[in-house]
C-alpha positions in Angstrom: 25.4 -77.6 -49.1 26.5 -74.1 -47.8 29.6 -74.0 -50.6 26.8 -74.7 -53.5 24.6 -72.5 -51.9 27.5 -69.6 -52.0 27.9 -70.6 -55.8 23.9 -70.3 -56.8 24.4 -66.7 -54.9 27.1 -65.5 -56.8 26.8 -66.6 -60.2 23.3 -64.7 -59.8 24.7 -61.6 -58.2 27.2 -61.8 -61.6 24.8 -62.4 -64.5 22.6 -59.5 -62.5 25.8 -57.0 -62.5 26.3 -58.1 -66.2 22.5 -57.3 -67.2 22.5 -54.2 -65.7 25.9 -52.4 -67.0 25.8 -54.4 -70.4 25.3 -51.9 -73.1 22.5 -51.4 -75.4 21.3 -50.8 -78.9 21.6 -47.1 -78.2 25.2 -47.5 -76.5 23.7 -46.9 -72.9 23.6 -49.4 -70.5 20.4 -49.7 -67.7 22.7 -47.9 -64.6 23.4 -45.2 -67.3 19.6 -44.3 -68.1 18.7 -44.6 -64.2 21.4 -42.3 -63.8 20.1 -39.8 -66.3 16.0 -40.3 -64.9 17.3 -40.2 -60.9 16.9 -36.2 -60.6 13.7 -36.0 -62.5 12.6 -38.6 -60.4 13.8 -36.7 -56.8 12.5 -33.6 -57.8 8.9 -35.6 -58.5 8.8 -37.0 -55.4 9.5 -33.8 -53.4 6.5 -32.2 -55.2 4.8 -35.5 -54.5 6.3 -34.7 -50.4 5.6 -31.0 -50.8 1.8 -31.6 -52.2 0.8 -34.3 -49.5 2.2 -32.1 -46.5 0.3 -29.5 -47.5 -3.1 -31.6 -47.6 -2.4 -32.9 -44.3 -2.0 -29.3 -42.7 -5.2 -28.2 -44.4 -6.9 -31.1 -43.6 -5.6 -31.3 -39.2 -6.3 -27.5 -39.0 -8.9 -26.7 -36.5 -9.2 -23.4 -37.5 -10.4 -23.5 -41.3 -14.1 -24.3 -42.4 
């Protein structure tokens, strides 16, 4: 049970790996074009980071009206 089990595992893990880095219509594969998107995507997200901090402060600051 635990060697088919194994088997199920990997042959999924494989056909994933072979989805993901099998080129497209345009010649890039999916790993490419997340590649390509990841630093738009950080810099997003530390605005996103960045935006909420600031909020917070305003919004815990005993001080302001």
């Amino acid at each position: 049970m635990g060697l088919l089990k194994s088997l199920l595992i990997g042959a999924a893990v494989y056909g994933a790996v072979k989805y993901v880095t099998k080129k497209g219509v345009n010649g890039k594969s999916l790993v490419d074009e997340l590649k390509e998107q990841a630093p738009e995507w950080l810099d997003k997200a530390k605005e996103f980071g960045n935006d909420v901090k600031q909020q917070y402060r305003q919004s815990t600051d005993p001080y302001t009206e």
